[in-house]
Phi, psi and omega in degrees: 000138178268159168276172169257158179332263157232173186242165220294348176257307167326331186257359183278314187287324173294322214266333174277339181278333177302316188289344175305289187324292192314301193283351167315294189312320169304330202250329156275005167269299199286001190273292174319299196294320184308343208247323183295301145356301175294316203289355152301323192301156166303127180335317158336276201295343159303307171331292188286336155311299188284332186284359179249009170282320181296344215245305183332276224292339169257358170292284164224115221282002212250354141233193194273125163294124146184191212301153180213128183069352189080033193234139177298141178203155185248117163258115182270141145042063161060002174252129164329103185247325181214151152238161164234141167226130170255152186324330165293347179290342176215020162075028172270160175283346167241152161291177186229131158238126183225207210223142166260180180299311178309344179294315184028058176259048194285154202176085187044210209264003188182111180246205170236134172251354194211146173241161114320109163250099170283212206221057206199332188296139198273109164000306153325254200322322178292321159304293189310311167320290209297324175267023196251350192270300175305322145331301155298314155321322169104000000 
């Protein structure tokens, strides 16, 4: 008689580590694209792009950078919680970084969900970001 191979919990198991793998690998191509996606940007707007990505992923390292709109954006458990849009894309004088419904940066009955960025930003401005990101984060 033959045995068999593994067993239905050995193939359960196999089968949830595979989907692991599948989702590293996914979340470091959307990782990839984001950094690909600035380097597009006009020189400005790369600058400032890359200093709120540095400012994101180390405020809060727990979510995932990829793409939203084809715009760099940070995700818990597959939802938006902040983004960037730079100002070259629809030719405005400021970029933008703003907060999605998953952010629950709720703060009585009328908050800010988007701020203005320019190429001005100040340390002082920079802190303040990392903490409305952390915040949001959870």
């Amino acid at each position: 008689m033959a045995k068999q191979a593994f067993t239905a919990e050995e193939r359960a198991a196999m089968k949830e580590r595979a989907k692991e793998q599948k989702a590293a690998a996914t979340k470091a191509e959307d990782a990839a694209a984001v950094l690909e996606k600035i380097a597009e940007f006009d020189p400005d707007d790369r600058e400032l792009a890359t200093r709120v990505h540095e400012i994101v992923t180390t405020a809060a390292p727990q979510l995932d950078p990829k793409l939203w709109y084809g715009q760099p954006a940070y995700a818990r458990d597959g939802k938006v919680v902040c983004f960037f849009q730079p100002a070259g894309k629809f030719k405005t004088r400021y970029s933008t970084f703003g907060f999605q419904d998953p952010a629950a940066l709720d703060d009585g009955g009328m908050w800010p969900v988007a701020f203005a960025l320019t190429d001005d930003v100040s340390p002082d401005d920079e802190a303040r970001l990392a903490g409305l990101v952390k915040r949001a984060a959870g």
